[in-house]
KOLDOTI-414190 format. One record per residue (C-alpha): residue number from 1; residue in three letters; x, y, z. Coordinates in steps of 0.25 Angstrom, whole numbers. Example, Ala and Ser with C-alpha at 12.3 -4.5 7.8 and 13.67 -1.06 7.14 Angstrom:
<r><pos>1</pos><code>ala</code><east>49</east><north>-18</north><up>31</up></r>
<r><pos>2</pos><code>ser</code><east>55</east><north>-4</north><up>29</up></r>
***
This chain:
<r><pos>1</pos><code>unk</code><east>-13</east><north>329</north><up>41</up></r>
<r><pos>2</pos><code>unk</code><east>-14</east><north>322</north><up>29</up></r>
<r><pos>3</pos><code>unk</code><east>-15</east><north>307</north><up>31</up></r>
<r><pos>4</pos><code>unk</code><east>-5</east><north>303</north><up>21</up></r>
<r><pos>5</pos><code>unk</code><east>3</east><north>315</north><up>30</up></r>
<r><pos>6</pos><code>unk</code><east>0</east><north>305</north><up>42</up></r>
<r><pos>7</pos><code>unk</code><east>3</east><north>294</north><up>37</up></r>
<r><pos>8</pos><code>unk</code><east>19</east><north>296</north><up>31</up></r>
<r><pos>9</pos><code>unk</code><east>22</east><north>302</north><up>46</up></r>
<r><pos>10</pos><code>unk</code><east>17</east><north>290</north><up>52</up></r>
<r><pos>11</pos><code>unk</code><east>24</east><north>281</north><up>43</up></r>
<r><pos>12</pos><code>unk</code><east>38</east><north>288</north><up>45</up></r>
<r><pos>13</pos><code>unk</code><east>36</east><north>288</north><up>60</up></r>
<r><pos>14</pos><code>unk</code><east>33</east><north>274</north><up>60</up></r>
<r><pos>15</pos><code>unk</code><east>47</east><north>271</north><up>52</up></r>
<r><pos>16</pos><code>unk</code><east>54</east><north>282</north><up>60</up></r>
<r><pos>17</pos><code>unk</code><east>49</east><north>273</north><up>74</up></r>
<r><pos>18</pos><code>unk</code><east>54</east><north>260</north><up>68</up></r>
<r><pos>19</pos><code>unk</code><east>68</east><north>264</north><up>64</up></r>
<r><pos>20</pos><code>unk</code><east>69</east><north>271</north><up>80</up></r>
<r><pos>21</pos><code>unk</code><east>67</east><north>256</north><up>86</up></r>
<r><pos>22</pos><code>unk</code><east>80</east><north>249</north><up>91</up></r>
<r><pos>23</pos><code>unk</code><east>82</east><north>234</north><up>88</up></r>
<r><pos>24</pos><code>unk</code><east>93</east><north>226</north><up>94</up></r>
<r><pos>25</pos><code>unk</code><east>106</east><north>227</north><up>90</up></r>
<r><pos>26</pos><code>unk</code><east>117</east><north>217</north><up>85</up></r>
<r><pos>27</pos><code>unk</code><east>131</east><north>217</north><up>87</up></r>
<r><pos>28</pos><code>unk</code><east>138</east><north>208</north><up>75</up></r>
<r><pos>29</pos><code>unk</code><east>134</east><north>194</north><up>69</up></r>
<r><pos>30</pos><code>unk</code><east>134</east><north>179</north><up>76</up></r>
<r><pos>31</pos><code>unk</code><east>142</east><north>180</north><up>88</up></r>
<r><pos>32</pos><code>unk</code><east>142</east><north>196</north><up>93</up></r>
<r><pos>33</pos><code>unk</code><east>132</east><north>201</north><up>103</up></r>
<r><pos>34</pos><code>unk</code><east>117</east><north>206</north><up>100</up></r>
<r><pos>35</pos><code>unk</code><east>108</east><north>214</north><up>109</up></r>
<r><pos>36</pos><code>unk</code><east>93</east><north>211</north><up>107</up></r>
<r><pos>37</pos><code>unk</code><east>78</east><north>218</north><up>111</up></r>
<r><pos>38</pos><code>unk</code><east>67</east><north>207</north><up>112</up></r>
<r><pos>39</pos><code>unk</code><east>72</east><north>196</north><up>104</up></r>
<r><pos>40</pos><code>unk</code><east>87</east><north>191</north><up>100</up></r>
<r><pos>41</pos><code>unk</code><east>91</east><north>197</north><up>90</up></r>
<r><pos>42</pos><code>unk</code><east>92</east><north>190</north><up>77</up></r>
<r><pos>43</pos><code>unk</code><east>85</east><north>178</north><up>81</up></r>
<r><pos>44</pos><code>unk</code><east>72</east><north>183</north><up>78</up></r>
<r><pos>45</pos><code>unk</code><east>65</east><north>176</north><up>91</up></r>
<r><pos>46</pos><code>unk</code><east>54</east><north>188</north><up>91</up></r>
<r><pos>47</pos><code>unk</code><east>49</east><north>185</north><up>78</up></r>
<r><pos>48</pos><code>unk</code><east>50</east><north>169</north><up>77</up></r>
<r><pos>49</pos><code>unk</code><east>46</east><north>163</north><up>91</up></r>
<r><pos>50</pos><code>unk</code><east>35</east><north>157</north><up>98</up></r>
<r><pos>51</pos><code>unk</code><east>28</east><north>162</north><up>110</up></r>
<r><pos>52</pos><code>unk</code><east>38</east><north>163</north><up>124</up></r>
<r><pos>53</pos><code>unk</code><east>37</east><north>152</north><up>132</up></r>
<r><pos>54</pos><code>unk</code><east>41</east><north>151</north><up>149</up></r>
<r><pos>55</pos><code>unk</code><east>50</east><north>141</north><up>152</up></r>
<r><pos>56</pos><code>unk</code><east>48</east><north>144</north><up>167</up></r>
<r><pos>57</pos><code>unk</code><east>33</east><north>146</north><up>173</up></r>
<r><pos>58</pos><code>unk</code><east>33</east><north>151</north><up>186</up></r>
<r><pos>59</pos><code>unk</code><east>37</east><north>138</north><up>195</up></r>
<r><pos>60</pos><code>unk</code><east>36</east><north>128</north><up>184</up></r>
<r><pos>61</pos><code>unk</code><east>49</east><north>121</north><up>179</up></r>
<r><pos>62</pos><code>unk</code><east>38</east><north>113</north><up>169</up></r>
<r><pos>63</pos><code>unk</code><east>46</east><north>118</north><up>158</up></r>
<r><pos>64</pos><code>unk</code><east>60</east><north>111</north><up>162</up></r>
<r><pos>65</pos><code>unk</code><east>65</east><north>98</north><up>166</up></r>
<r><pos>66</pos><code>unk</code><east>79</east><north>93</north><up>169</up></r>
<r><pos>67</pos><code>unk</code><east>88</east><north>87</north><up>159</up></r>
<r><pos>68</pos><code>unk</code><east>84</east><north>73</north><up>156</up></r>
<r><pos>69</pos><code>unk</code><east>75</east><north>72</north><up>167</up></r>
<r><pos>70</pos><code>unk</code><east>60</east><north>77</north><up>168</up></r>
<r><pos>71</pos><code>unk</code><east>59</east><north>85</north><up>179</up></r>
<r><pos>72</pos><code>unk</code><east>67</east><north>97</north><up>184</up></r>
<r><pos>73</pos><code>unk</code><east>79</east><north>96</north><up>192</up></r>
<r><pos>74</pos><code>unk</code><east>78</east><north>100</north><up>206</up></r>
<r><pos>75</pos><code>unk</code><east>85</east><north>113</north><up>209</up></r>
<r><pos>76</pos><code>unk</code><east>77</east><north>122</north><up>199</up></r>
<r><pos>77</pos><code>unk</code><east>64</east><north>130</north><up>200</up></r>
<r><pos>78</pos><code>unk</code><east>56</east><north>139</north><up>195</up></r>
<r><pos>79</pos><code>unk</code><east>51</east><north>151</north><up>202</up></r>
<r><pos>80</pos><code>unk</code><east>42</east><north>162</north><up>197</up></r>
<r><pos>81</pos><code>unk</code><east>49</east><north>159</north><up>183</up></r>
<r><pos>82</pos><code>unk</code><east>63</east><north>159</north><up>188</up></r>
<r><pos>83</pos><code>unk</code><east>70</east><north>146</north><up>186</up></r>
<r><pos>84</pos><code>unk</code><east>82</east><north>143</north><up>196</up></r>
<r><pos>85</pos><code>unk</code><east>92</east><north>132</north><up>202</up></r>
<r><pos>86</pos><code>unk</code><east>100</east><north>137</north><up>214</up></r>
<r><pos>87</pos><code>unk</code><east>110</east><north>125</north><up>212</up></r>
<r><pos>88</pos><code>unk</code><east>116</east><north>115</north><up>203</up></r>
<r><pos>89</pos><code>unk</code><east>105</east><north>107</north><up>196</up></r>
<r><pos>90</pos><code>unk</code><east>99</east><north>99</north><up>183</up></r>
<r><pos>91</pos><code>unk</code><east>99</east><north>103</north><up>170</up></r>
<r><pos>92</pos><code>unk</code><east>84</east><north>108</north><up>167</up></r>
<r><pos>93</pos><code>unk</code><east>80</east><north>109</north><up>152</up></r>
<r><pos>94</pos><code>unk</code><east>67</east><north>112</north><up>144</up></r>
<r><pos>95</pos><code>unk</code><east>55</east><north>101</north><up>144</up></r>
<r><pos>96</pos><code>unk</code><east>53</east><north>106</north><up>128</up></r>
<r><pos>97</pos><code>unk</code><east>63</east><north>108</north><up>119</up></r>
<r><pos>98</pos><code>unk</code><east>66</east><north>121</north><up>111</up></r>
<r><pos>99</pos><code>unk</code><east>72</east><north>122</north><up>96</up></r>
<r><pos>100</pos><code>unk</code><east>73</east><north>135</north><up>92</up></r>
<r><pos>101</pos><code>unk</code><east>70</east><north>144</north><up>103</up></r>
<r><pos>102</pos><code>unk</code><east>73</east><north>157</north><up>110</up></r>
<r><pos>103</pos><code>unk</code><east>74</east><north>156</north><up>126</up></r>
<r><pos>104</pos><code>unk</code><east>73</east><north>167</north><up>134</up></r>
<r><pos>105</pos><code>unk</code><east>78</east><north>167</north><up>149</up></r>
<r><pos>106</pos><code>unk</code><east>83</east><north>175</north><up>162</up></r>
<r><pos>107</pos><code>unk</code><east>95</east><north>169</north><up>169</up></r>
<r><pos>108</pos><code>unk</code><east>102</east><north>172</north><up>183</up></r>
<r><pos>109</pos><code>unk</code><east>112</east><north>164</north><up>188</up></r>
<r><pos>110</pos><code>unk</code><east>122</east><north>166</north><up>201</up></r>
<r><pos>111</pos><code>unk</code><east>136</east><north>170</north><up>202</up></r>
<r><pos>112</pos><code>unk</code><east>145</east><north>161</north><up>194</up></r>
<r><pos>113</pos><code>unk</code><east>134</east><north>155</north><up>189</up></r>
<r><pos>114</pos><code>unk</code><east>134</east><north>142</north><up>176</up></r>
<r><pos>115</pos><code>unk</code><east>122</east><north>138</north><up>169</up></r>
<r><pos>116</pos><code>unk</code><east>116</east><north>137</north><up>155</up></r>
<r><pos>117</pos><code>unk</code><east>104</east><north>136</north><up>146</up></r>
<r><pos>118</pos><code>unk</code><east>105</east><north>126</north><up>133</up></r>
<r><pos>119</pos><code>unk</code><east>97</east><north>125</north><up>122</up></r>
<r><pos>120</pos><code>unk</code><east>94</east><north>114</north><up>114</up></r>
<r><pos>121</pos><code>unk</code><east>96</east><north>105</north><up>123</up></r>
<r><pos>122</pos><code>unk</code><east>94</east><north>90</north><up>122</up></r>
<r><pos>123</pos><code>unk</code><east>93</east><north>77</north><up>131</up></r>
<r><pos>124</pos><code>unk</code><east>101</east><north>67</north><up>125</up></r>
<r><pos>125</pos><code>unk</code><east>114</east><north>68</north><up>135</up></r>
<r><pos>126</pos><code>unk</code><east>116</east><north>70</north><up>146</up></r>
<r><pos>127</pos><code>unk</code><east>118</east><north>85</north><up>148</up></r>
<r><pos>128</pos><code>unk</code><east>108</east><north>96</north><up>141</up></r>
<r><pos>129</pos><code>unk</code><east>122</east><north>104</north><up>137</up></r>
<r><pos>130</pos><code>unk</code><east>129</east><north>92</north><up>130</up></r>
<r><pos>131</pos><code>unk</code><east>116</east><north>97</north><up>119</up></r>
<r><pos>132</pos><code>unk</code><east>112</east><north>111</north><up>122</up></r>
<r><pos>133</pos><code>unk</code><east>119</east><north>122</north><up>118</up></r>
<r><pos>134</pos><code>unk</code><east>121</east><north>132</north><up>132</up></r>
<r><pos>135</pos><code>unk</code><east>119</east><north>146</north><up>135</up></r>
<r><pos>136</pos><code>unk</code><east>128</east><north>150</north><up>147</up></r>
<r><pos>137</pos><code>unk</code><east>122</east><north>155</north><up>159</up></r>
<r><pos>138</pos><code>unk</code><east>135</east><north>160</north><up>168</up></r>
<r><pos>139</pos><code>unk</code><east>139</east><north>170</north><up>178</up></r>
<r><pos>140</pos><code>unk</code><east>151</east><north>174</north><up>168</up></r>
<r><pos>141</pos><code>unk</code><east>160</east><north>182</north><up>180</up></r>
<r><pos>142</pos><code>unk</code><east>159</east><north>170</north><up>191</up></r>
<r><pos>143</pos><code>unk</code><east>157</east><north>158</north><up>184</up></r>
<r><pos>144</pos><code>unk</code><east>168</east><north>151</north><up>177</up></r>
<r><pos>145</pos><code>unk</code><east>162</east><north>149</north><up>162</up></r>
<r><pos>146</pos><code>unk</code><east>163</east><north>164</north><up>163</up></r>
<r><pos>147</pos><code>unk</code><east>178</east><north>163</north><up>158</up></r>
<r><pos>148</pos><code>unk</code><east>173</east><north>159</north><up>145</up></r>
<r><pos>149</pos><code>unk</code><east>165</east><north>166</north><up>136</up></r>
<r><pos>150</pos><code>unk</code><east>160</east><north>153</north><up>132</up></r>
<r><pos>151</pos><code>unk</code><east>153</east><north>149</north><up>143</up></r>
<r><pos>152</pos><code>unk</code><east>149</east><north>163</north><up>149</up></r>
<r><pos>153</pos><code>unk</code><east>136</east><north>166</north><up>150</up></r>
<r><pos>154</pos><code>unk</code><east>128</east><north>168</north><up>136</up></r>
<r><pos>155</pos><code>unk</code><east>137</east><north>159</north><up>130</up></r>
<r><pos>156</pos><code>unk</code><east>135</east><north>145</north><up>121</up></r>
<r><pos>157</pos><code>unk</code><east>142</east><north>138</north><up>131</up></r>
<r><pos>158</pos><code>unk</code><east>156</east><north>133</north><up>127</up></r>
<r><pos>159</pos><code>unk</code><east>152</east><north>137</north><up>111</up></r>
<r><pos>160</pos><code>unk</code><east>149</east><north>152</north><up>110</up></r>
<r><pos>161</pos><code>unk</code><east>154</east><north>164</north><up>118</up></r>
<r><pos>162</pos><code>unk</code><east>144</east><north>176</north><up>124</up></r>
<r><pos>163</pos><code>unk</code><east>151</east><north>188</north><up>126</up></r>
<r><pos>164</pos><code>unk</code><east>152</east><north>192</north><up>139</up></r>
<r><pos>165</pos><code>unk</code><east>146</east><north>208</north><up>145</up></r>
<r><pos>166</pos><code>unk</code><east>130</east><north>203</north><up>146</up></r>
<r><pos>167</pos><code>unk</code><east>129</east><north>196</north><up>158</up></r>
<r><pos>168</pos><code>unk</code><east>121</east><north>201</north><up>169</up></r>
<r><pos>169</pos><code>unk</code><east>127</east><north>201</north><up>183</up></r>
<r><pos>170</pos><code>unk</code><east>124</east><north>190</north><up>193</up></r>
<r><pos>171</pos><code>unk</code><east>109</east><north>192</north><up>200</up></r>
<r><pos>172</pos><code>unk</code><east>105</east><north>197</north><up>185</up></r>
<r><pos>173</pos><code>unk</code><east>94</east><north>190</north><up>176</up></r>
<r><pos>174</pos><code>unk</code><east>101</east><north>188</north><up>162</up></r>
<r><pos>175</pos><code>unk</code><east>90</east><north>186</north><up>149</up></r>
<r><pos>176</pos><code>unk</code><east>95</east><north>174</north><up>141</up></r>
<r><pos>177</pos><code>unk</code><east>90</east><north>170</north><up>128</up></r>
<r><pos>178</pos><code>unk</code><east>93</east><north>159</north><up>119</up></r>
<r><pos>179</pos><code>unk</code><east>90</east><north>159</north><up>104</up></r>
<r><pos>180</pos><code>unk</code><east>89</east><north>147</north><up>94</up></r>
<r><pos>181</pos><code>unk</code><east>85</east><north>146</north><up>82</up></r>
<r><pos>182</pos><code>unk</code><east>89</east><north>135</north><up>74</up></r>
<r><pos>183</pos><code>unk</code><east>106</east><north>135</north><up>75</up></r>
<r><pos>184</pos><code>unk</code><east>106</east><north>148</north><up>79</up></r>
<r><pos>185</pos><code>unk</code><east>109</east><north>152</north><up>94</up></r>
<r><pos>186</pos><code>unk</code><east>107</east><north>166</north><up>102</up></r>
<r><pos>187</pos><code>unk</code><east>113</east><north>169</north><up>116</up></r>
<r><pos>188</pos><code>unk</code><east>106</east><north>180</north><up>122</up></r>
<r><pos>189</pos><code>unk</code><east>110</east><north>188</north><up>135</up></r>
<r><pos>190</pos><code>unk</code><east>104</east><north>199</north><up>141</up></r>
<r><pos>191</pos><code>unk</code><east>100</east><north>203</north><up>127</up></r>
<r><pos>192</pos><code>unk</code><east>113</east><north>200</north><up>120</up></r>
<r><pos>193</pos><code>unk</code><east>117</east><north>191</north><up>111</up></r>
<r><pos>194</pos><code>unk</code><east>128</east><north>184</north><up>114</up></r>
<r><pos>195</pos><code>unk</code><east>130</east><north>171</north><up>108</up></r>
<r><pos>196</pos><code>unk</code><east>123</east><north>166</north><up>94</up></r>
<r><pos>197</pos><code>unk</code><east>127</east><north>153</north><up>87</up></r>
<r><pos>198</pos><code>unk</code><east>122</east><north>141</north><up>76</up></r>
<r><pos>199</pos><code>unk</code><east>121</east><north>127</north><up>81</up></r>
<r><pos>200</pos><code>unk</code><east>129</east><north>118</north><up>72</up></r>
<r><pos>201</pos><code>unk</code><east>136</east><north>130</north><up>66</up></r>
<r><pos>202</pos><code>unk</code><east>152</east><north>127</north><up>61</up></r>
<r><pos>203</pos><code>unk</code><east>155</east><north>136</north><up>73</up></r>
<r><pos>204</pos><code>unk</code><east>144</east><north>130</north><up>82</up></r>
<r><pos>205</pos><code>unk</code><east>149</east><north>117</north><up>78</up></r>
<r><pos>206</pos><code>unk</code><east>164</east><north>120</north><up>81</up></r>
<r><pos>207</pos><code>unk</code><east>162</east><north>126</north><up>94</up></r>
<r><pos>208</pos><code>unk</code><east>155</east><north>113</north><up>98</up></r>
<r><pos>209</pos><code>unk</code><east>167</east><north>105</north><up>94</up></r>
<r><pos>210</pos><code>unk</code><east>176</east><north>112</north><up>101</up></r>
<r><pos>211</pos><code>unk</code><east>167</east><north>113</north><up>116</up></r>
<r><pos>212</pos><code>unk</code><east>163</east><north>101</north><up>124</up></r>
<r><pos>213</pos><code>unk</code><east>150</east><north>101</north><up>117</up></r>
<r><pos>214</pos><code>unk</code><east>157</east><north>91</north><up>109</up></r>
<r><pos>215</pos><code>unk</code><east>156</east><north>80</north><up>116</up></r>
<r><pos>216</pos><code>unk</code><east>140</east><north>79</north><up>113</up></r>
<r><pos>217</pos><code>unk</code><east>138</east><north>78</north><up>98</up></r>
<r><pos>218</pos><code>unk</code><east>124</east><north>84</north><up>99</up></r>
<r><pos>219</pos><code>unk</code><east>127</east><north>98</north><up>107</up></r>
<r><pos>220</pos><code>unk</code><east>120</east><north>109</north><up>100</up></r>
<r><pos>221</pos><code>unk</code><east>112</east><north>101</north><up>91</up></r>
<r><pos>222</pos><code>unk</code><east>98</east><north>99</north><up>95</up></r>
<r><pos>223</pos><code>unk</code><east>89</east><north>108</north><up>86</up></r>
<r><pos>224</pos><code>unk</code><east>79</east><north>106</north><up>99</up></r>
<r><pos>225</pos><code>unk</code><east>79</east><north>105</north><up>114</up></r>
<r><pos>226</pos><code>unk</code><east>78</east><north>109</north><up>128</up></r>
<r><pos>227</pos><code>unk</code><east>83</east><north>122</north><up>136</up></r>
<r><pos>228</pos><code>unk</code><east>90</east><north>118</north><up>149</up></r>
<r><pos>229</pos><code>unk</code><east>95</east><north>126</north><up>160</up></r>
<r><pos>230</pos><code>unk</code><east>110</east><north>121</north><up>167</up></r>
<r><pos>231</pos><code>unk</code><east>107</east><north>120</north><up>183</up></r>
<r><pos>232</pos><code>unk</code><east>120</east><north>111</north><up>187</up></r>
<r><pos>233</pos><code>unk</code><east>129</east><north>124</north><up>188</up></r>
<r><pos>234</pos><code>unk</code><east>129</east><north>129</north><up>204</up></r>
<r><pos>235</pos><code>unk</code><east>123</east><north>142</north><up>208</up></r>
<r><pos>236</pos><code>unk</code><east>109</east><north>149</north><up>205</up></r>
<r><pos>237</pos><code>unk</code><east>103</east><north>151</north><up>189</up></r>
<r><pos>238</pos><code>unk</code><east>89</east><north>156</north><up>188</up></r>
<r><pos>239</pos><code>unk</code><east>82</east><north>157</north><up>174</up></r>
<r><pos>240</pos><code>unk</code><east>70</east><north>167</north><up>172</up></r>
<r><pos>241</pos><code>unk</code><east>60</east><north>172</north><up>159</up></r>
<r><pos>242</pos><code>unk</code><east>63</east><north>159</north><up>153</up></r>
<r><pos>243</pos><code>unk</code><east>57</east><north>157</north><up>141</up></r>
<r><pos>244</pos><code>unk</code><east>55</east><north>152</north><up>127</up></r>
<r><pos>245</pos><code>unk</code><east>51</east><north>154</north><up>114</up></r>
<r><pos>246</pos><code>unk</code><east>50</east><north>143</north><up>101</up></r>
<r><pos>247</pos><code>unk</code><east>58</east><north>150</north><up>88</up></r>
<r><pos>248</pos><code>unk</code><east>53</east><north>149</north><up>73</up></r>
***
């Protein structure tokens, strides 16, 4: 066969391939519900990130410290990767502070379970929520911040609703991830998109006045600062795969 021949067959099958590949799909604008492959969608992590980084090594806790303190409460531990606590304890938070990030995480947590992960969070009072935005962790059935939408799990606690439907049952790893880029916020669940937001939006900015976040003039605010983990609710919550990874 001629090699011009050759050549025009392989270039319509190469463009026939391309058009055959499925992307993630999106459901709407801000507000409804995506489903993702690989990165979230519309973030455009993939292409504009740094390298992964562990935020739990085997037994080593070096990452985390407690809240205004520098070392880590008792009650957690690390295990082969998995970080748990068993019972109520301390606050733990990151050594090093995050800007614009995206934080990759599974998450187990017993029947009627309560705990979160903020972002942004800073020291200056006397609770890491009082600054850091929070991304419910909840067994929605048992435990009573499930009446609410609100504060179900997924949610920007006490700001922004997830929709309920992609929790999965009690005993089961859910995959979290957490984007921000500059104002812009992404909830993530089990590859859904449930919750996206813009710091010091009119909208942003009207739900905080209207919530107990009010009451601290700089929730929300910090364009840097550490991850923390809630531990004072009772019951089991483990974490696993945590990771991290530097946006541009």
């Amino acid at each position: 066969m001629p090699r011009t021949h050759t050549l025009l067959i392989a270039a319509t099958l190469a463009s026939l391939s391309a058009g055959c590949h499925p992307g993630h799909s999106s459901m709407g604008s801000a507000g409804t519900v995506s489903r993702q492959t690989g990165a979230p969608a519309g973030s455009q992590a993939g292409s504009q990130a740094g390298p992964w980084r562990s935020l739990v090594e085997g037994n080593s806790l070096a990452a985390w410290r407690g809240y205004k303190r520098d070392t880590v409460p008792p009650g957690w531990s690390a295990d082969a990767g998995v970080l748990a606590k068993s019972r109520p304890v301390a606050d733990i938070i990151t050594r090093d502070q995050f800007g614009d990030f995206e934080l990759s995480l599974e998450w187990q947590i017993s029947e009627g379970g309560n705990a979160g992960i903020f972002y942004r969070g800073t020291e200056e009072y006397p609770r890491v929520y009082w600054t850091g935005p929070e991304y419910q962790l909840l067994d929605d059935e048992k435990a009573a911040d499930g009446k609410s939408r609100l504060t179900s799990a997924g949610a920007a606690y006490g700001l922004y609703p997830s929709p309920a439907g992609h929790l999965k049952p009690i005993g089961d790893w859910n995959e979290t991830r957490i984007v921000a880029r500059g104002a812009h916020v992404e909830h993530w669940l089990n590859g859904v998109k449930l919750v996206e937001y813009e710091l010091s939006s009119a909208d942003w900015t009207e739900k905080v006045k209207a919530s107990k976040f009010n009451a601290w003039p700089n929730y929300g605010l910090a364009k840097r600062g550490h991850i923390a983990l809630q531990g004072d609710h009772a019951g089991s919550l483990a974490f696993r795969n945590v990771r991290i990874r530097d946006l541009r």
